[in-house]
N, CA, C and O atoms as CSV, one atom per row, in Angstrom:
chain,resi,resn,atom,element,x,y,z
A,1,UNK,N,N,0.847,-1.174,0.000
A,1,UNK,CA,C,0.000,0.000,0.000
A,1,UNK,C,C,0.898,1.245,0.000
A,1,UNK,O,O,1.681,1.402,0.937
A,2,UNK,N,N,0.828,2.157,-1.020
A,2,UNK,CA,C,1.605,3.387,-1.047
A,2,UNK,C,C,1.319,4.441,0.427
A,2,UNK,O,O,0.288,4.657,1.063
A,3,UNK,N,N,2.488,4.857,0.567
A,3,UNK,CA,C,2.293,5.814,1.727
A,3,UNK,C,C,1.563,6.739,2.284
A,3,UNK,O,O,1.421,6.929,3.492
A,4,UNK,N,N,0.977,7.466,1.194
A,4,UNK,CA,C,-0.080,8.582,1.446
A,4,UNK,C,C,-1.480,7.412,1.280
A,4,UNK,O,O,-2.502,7.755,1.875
A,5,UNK,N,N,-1.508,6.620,0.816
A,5,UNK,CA,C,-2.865,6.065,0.922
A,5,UNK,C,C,-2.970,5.212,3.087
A,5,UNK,O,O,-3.851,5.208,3.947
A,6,UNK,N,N,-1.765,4.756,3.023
A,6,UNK,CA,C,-1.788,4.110,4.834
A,6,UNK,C,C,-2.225,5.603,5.601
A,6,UNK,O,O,-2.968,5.540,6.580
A,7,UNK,N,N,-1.747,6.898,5.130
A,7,UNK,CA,C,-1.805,7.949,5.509
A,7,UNK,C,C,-2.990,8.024,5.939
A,7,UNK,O,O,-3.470,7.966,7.071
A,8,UNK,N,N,-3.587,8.212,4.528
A,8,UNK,CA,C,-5.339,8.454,4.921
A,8,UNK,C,C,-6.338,6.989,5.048
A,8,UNK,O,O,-7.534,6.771,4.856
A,9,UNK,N,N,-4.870,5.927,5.582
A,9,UNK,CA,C,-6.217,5.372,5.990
A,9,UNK,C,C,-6.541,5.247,7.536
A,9,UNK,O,O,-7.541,4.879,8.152
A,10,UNK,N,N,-4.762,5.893,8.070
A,10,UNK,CA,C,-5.022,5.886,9.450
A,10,UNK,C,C,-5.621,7.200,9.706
A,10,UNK,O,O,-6.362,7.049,10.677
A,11,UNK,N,N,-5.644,7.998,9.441
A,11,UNK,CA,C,-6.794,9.943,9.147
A,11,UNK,C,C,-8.069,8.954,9.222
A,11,UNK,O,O,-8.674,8.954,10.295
A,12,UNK,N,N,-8.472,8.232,8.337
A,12,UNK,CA,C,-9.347,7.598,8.385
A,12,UNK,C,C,-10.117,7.109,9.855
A,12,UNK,O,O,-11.132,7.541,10.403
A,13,UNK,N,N,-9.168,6.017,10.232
A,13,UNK,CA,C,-9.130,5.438,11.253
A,13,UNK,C,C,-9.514,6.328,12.500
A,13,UNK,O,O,-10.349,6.029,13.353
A,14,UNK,N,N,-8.703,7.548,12.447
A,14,UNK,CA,C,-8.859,8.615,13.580
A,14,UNK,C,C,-10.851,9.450,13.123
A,14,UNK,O,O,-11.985,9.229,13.548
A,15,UNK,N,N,-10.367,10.205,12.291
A,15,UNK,CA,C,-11.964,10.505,12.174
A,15,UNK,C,C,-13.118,9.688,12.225
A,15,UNK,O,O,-14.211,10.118,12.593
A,16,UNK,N,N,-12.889,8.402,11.831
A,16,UNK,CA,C,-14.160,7.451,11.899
A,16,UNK,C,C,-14.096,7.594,13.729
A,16,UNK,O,O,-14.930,8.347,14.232
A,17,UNK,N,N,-13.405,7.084,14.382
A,17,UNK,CA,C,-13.537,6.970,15.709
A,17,UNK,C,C,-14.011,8.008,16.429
A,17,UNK,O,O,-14.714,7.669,17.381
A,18,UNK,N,N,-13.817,9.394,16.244
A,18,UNK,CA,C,-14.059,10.854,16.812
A,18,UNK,C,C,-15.522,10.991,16.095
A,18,UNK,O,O,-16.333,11.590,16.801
A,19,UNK,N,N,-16.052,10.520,14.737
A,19,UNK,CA,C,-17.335,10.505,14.500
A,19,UNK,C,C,-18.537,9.375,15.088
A,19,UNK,O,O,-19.766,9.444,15.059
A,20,UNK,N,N,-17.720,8.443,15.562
A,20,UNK,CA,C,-19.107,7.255,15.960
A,20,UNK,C,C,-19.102,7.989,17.879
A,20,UNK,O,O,-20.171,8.501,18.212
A,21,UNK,N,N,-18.034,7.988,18.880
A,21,UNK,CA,C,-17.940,8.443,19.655
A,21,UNK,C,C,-18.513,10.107,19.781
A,21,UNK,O,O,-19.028,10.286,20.885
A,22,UNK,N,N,-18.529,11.145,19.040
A,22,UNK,CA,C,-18.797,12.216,19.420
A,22,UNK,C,C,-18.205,13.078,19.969
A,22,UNK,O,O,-18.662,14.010,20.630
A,23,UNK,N,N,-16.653,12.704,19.619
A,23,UNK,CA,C,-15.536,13.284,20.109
A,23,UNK,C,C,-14.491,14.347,19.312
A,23,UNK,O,O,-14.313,13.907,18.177
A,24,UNK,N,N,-13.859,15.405,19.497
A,24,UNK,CA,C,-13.076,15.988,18.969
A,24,UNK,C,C,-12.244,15.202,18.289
A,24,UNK,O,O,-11.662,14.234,18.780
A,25,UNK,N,N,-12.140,15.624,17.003
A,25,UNK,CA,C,-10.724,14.589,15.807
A,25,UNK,C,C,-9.635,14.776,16.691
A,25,UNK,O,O,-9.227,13.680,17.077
A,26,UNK,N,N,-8.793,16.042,17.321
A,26,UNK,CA,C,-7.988,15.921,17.439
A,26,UNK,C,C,-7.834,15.646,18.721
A,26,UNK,O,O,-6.685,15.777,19.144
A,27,UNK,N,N,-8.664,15.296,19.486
A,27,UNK,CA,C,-8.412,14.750,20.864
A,27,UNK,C,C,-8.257,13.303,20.454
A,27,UNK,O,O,-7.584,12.656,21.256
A,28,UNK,N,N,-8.641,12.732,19.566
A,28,UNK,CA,C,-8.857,11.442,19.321
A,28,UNK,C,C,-7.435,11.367,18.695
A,28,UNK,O,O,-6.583,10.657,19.231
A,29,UNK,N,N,-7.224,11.916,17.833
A,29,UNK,CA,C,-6.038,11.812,17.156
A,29,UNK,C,C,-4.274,11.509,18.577
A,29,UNK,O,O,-3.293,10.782,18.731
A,30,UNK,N,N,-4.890,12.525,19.115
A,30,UNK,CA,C,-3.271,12.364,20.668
A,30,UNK,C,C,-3.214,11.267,20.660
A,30,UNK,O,O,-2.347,10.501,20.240
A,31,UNK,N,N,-4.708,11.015,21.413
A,31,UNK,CA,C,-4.563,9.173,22.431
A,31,UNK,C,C,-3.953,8.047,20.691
A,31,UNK,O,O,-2.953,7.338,20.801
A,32,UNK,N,N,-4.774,8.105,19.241
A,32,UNK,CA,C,-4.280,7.752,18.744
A,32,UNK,C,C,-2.729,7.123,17.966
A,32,UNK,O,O,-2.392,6.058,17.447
A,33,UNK,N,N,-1.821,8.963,18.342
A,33,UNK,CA,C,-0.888,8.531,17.968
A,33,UNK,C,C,0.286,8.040,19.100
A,33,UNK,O,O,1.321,7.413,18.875
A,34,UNK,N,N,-0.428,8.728,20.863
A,34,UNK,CA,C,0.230,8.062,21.548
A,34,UNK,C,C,0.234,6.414,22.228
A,34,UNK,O,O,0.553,6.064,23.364
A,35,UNK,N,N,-0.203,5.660,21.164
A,35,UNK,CA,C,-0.864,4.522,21.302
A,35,UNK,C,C,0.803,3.552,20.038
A,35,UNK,O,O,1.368,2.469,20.195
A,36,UNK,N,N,0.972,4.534,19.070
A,36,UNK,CA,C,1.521,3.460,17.805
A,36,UNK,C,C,3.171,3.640,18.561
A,36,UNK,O,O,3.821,4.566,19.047
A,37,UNK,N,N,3.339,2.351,18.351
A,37,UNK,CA,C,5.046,2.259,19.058
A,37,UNK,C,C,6.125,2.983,18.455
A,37,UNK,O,O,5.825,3.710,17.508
A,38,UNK,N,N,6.981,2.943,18.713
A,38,UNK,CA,C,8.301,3.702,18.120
A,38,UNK,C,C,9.014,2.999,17.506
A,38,UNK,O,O,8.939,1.944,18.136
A,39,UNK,N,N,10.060,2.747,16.215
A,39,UNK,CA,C,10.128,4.289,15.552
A,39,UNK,C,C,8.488,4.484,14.698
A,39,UNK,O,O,8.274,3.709,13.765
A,40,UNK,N,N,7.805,5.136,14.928
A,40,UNK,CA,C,6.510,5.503,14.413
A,40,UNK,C,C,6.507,5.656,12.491
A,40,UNK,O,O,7.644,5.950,12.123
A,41,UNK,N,N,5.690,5.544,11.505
A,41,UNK,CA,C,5.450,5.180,10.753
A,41,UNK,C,C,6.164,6.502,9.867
A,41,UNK,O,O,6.029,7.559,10.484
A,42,UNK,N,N,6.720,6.610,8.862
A,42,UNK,CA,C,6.699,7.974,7.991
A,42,UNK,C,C,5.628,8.544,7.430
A,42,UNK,O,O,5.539,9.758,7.250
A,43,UNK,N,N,4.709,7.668,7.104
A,43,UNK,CA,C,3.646,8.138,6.336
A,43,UNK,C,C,2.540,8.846,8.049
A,43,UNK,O,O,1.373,9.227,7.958
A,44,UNK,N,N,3.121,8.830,9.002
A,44,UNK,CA,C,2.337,9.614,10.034
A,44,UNK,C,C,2.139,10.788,10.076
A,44,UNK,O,O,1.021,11.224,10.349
A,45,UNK,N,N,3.122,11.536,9.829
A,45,UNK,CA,C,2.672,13.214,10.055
A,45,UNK,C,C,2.079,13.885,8.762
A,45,UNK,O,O,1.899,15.099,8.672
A,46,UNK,N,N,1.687,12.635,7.393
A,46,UNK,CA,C,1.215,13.402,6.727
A,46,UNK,C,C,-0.602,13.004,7.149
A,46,UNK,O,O,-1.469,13.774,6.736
A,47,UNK,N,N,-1.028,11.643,8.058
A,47,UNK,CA,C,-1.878,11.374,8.446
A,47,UNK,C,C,-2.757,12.565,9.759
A,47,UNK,O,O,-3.936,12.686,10.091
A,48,UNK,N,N,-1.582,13.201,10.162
A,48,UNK,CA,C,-1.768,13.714,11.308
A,48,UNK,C,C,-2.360,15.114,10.483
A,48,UNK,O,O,-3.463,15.600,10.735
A,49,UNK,N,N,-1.462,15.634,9.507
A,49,UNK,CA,C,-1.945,16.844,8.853
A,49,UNK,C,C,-3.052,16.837,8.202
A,49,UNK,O,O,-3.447,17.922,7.775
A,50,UNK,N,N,-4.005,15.394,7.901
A,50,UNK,CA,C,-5.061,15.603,7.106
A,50,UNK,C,C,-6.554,15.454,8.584
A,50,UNK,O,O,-7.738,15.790,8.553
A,51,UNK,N,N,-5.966,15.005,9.345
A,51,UNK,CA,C,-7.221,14.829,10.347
A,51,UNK,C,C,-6.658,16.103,11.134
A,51,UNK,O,O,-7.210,15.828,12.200
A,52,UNK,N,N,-6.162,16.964,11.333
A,52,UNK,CA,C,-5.689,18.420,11.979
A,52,UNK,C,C,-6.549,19.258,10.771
A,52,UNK,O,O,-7.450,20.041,11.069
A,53,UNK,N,N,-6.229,19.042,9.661
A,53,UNK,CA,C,-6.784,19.964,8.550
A,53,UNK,C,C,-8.506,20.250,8.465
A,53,UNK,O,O,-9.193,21.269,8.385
A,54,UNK,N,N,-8.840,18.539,8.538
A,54,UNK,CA,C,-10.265,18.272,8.453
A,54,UNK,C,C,-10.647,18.509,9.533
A,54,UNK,O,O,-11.748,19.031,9.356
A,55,UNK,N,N,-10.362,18.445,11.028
A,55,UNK,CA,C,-11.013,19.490,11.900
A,55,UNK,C,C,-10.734,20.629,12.001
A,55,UNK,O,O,-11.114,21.087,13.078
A,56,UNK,N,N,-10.123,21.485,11.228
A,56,UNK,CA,C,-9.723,22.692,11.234
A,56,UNK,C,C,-10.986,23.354,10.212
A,56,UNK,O,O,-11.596,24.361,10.569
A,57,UNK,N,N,-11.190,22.872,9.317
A,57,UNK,CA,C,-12.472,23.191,8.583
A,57,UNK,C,C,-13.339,22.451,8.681
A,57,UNK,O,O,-14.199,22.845,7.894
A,58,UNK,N,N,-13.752,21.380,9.292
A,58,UNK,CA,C,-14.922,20.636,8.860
A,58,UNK,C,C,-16.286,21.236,8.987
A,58,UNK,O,O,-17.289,20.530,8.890
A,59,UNK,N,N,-16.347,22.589,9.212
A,59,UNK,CA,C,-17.905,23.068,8.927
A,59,UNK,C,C,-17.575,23.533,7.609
A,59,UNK,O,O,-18.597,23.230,6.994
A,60,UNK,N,N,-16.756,24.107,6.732
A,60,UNK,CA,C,-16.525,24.069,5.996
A,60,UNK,C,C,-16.650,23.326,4.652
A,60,UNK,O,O,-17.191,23.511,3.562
A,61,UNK,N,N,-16.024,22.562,5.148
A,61,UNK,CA,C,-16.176,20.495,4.786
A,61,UNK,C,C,-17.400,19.752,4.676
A,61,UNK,O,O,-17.687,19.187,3.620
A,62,UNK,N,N,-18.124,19.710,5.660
A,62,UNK,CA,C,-18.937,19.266,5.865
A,62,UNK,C,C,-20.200,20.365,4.905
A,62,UNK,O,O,-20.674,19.922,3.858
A,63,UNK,N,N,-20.437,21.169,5.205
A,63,UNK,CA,C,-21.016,22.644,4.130
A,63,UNK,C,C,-20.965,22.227,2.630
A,63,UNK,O,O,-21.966,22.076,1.930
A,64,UNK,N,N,-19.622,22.052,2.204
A,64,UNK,CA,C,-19.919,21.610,0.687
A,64,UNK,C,C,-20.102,20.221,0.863
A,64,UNK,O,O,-20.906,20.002,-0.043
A,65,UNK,N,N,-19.914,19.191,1.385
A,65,UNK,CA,C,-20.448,17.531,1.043
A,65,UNK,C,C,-22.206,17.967,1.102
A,65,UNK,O,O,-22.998,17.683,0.203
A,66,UNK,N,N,-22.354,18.277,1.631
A,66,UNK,CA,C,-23.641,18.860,1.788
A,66,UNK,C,C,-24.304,19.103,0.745
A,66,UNK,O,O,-25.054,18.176,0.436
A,67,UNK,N,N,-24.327,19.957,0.096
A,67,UNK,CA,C,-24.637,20.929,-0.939
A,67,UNK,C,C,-24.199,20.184,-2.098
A,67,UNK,O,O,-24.684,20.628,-3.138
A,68,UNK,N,N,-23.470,19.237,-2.236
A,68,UNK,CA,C,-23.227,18.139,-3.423
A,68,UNK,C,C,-23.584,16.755,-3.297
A,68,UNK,O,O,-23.556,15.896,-4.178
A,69,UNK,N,N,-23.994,16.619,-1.844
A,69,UNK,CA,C,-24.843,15.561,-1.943
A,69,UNK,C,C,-26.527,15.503,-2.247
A,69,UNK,O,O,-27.556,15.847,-1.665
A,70,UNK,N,N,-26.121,14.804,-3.617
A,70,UNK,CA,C,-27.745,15.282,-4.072
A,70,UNK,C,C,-28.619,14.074,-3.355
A,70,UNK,O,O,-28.438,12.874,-3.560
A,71,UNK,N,N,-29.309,14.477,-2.738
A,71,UNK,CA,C,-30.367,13.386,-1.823
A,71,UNK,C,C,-30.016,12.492,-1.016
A,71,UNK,O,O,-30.503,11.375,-0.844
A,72,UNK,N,N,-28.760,13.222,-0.282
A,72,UNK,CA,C,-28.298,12.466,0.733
A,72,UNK,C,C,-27.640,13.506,2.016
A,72,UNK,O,O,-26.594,14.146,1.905
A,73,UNK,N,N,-28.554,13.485,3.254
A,73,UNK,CA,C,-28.103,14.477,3.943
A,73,UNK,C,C,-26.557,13.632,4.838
A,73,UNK,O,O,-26.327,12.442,4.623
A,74,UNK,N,N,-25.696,14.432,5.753
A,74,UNK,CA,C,-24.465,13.886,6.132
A,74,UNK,C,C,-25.034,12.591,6.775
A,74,UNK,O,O,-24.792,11.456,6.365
A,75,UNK,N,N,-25.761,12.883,7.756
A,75,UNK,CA,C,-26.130,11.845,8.749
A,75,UNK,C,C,-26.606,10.724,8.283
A,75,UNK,O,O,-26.796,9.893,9.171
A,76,UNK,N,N,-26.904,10.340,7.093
A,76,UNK,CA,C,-27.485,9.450,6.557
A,76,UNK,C,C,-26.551,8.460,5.842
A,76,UNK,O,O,-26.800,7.280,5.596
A,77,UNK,N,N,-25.022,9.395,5.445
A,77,UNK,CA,C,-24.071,8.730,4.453
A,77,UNK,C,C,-23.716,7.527,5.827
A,77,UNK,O,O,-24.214,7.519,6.953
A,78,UNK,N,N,-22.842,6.724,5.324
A,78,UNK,CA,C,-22.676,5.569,5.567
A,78,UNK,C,C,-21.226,6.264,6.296
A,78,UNK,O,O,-20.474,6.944,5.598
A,79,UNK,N,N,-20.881,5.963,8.040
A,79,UNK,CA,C,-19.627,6.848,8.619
A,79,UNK,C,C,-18.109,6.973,7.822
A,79,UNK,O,O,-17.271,7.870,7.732
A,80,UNK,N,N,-18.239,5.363,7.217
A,80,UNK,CA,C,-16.755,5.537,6.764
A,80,UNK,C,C,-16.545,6.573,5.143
A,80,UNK,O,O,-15.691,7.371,4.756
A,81,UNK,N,N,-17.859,6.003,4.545
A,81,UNK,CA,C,-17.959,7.189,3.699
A,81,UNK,C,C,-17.957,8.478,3.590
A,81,UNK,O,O,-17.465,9.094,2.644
A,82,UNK,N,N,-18.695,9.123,4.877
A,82,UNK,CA,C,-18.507,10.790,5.484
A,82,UNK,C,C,-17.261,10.977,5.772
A,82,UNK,O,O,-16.936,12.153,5.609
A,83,UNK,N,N,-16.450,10.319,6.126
A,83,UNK,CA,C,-14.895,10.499,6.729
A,83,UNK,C,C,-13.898,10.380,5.525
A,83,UNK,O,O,-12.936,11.132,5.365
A,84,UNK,N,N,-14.276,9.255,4.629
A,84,UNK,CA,C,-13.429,9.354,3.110
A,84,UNK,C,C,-13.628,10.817,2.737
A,84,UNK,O,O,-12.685,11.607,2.677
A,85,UNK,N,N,-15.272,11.243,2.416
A,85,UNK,CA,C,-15.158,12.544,1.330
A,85,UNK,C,C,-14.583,13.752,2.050
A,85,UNK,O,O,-14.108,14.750,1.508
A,86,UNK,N,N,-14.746,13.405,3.948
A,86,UNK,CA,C,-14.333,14.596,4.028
A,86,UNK,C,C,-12.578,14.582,4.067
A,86,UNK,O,O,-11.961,15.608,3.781
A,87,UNK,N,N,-12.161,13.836,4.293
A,87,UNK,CA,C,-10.391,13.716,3.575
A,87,UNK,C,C,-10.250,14.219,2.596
A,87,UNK,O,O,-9.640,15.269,2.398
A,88,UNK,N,N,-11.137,13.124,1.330
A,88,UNK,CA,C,-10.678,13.811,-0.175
A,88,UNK,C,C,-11.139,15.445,-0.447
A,88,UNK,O,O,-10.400,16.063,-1.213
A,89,UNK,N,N,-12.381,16.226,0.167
A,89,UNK,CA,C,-12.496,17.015,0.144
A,89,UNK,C,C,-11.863,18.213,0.323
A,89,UNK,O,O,-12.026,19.277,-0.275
A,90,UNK,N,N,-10.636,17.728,1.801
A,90,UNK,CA,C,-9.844,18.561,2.663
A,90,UNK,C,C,-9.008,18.699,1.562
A,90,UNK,O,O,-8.680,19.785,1.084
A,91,UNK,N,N,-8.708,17.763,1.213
A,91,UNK,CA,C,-7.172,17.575,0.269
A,91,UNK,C,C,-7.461,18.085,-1.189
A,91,UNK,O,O,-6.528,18.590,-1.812
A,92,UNK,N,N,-8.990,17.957,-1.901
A,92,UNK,CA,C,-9.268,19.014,-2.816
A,92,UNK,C,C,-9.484,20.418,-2.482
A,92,UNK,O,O,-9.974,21.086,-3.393
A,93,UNK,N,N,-9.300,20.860,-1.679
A,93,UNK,CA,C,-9.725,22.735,-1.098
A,93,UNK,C,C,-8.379,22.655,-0.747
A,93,UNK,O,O,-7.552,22.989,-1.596
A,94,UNK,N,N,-8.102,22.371,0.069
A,94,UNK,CA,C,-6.830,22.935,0.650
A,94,UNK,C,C,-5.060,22.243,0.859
A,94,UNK,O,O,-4.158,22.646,1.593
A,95,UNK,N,N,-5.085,21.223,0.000
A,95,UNK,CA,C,-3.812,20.859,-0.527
A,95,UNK,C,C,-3.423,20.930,-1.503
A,95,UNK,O,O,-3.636,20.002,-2.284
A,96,UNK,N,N,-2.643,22.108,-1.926
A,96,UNK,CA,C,-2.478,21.868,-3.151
A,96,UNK,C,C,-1.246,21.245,-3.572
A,96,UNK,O,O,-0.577,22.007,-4.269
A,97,UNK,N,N,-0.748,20.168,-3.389
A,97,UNK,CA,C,0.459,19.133,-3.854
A,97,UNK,C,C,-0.462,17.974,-4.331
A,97,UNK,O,O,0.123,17.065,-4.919
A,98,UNK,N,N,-1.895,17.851,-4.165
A,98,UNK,CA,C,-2.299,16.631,-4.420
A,98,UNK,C,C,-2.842,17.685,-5.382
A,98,UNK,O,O,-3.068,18.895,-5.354
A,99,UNK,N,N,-2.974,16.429,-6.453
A,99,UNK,CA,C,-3.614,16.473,-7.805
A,99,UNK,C,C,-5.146,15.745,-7.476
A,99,UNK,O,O,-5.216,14.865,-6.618
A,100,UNK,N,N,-6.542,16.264,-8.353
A,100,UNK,CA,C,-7.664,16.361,-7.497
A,100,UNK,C,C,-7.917,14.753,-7.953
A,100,UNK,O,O,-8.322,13.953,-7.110
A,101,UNK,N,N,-7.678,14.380,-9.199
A,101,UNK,CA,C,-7.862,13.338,-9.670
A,101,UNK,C,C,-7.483,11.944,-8.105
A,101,UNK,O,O,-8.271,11.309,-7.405
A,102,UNK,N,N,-6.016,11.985,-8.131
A,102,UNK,CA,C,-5.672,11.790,-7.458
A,102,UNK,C,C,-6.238,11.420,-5.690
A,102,UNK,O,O,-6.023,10.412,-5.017
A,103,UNK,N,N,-6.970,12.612,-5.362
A,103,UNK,CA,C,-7.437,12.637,-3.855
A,103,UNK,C,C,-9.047,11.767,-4.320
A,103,UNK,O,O,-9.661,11.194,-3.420
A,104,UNK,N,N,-9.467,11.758,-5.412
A,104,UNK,CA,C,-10.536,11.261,-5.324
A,104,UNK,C,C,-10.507,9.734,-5.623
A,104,UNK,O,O,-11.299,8.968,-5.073
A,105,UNK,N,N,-9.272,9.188,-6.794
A,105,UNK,CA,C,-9.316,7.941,-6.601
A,105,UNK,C,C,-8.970,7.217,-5.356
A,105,UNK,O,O,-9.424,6.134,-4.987
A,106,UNK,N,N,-8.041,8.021,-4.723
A,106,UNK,CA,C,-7.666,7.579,-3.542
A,106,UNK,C,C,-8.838,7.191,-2.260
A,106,UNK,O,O,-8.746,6.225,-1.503
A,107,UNK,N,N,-9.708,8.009,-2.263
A,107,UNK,CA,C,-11.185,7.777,-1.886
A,107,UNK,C,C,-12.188,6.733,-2.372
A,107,UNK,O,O,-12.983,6.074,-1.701
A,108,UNK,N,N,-12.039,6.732,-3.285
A,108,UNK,CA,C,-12.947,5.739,-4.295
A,108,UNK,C,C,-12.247,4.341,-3.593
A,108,UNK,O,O,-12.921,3.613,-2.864
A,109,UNK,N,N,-10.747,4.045,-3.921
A,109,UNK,CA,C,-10.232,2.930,-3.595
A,109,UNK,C,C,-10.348,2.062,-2.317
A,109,UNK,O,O,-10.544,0.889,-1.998
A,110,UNK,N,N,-10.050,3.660,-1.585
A,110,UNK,CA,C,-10.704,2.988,0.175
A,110,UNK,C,C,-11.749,2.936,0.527
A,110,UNK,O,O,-12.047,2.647,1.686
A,111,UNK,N,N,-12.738,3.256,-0.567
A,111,UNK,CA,C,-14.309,2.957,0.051
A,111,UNK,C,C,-14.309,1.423,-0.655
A,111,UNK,O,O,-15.039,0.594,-0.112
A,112,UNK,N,N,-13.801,1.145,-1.428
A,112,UNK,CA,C,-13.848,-0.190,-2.020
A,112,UNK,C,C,-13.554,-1.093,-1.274
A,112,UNK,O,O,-14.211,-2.131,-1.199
A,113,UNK,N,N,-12.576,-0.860,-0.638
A,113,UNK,CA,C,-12.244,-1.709,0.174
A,113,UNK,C,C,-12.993,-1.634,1.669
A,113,UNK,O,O,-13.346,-2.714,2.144
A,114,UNK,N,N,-13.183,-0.737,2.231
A,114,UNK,CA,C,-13.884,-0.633,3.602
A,114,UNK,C,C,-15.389,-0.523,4.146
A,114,UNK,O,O,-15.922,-0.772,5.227
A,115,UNK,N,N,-15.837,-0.035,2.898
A,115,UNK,CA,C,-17.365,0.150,2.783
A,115,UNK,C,C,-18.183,-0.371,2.016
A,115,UNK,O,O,-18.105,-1.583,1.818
A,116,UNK,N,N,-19.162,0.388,1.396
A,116,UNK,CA,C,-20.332,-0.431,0.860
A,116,UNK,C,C,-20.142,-0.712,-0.756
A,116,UNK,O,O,-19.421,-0.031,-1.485
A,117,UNK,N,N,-20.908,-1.818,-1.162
A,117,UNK,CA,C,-21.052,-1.903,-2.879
A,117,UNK,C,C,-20.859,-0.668,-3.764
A,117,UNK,O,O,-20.019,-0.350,-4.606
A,118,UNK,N,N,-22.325,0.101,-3.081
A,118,UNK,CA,C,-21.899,1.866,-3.547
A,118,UNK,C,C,-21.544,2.411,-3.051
A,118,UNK,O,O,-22.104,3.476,-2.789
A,119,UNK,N,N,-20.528,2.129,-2.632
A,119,UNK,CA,C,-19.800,3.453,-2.102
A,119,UNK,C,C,-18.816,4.080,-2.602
A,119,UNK,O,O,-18.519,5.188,-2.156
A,120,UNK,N,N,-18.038,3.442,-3.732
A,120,UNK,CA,C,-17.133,3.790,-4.537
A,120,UNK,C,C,-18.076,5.291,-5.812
A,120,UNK,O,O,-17.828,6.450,-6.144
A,121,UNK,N,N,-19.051,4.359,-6.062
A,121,UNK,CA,C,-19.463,5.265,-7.192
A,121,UNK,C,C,-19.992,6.230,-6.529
A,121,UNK,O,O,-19.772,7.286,-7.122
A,122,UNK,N,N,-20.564,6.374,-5.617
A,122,UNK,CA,C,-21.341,7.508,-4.649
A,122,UNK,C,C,-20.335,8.499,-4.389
A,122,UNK,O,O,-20.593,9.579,-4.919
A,123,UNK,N,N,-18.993,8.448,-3.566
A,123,UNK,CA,C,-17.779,8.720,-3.325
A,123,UNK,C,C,-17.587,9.588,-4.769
A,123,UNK,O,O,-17.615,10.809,-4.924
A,124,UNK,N,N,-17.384,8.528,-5.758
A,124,UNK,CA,C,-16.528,9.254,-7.088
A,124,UNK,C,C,-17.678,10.858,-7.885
A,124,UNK,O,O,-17.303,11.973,-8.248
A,125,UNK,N,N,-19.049,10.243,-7.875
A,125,UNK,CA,C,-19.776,11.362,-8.444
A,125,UNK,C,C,-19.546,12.313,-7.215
A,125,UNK,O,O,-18.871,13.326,-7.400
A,126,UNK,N,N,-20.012,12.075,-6.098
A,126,UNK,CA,C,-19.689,13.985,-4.960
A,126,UNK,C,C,-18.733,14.324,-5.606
A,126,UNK,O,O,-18.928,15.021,-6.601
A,127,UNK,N,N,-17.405,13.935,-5.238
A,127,UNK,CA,C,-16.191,14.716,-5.371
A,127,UNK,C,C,-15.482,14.931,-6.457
A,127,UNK,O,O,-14.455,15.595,-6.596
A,128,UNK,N,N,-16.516,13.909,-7.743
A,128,UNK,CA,C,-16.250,14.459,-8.690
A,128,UNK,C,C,-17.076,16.291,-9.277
A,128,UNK,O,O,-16.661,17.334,-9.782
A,129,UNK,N,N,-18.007,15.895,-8.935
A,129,UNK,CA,C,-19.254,17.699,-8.520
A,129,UNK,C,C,-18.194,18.778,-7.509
A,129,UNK,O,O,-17.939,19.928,-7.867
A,130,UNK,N,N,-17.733,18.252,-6.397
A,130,UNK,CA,C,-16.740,18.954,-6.030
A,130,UNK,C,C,-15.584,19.561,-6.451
A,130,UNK,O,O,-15.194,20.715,-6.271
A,131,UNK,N,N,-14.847,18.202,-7.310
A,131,UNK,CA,C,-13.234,19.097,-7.927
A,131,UNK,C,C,-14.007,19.721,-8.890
A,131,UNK,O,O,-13.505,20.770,-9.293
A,132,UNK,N,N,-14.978,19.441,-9.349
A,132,UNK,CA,C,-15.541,21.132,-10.613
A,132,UNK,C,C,-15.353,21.808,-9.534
A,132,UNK,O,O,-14.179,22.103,-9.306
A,133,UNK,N,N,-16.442,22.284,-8.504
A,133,UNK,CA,C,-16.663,23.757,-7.777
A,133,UNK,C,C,-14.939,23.972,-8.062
A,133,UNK,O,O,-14.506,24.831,-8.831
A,134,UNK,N,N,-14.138,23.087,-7.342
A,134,UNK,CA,C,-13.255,23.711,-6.826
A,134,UNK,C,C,-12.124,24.075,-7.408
A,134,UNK,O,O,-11.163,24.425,-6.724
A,135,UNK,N,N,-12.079,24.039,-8.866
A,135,UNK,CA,C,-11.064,24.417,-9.900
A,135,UNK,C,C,-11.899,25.700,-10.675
A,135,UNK,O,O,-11.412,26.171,-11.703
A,136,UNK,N,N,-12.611,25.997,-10.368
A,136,UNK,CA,C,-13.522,27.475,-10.356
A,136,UNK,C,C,-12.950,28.328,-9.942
A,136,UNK,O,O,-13.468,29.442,-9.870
């Protein structure tokens, strides 16, 4: 598994947990990373920067999944799916080293693997409606 994908799948890992609990990402994120042994992973502090990022905006975040989810309010998406788009989302608005293509297959791939039948194609149309807005 390439590095930035373990990245966001432990971002993953952290936001899914801070969303079923009801807890701050980045409180979740401490106990998280003071939990993984030493020497700690490389692909970590780019994990750490996308669940710091995504609670740094997630009304933000959460605001456009919203507004591009056509007939699907947040609470309804499936958790690991709300936590994919809002990664790929973070990383389409406000990273710009990732290429958008890029942040969304990367989404698509881990819903394939972690979530539902549709969840890949559900995943790929939002944030495909998204990288339009966001190359506007």
């Amino acid at each position: 598994m390439p590095s930035r994908r373990k990245a966001r799948k432990r971002a993953l890992d952290v936001l899914y947990e801070a969303d079923l609990r009801d807890r701050p990402p980045v409180g979740v994120l401490a106990g998280y990373v003071e939990r993984i042994e030493k020497p700690r992973p490389e692909h970590l502090g780019y994990a750490v920067g996308l669940v710091e990022g995504v609670a740094a905006h997630l009304d933000r975040i959460d605001e456009v999944i919203a507004s591009y989810a056509e007939g699907w309010t947040l609470d309804r998406m499936p958790v690991v799916d709300r936590n994919l788009a809002r990664i790929a989302v973070y990383e389409l608005l406000y990273v710009d080293e990732i290429d958008d293509a890029v942040a969304i297959s990367e989404a698509v791939e881990l819903a394939r693997q972690m979530s539902t039948d549709d969840s890949p194609r559900f995943l790929n149309g939002i944030l495909g409606r998204i990288a339009e807005y966001a190359t506007r």
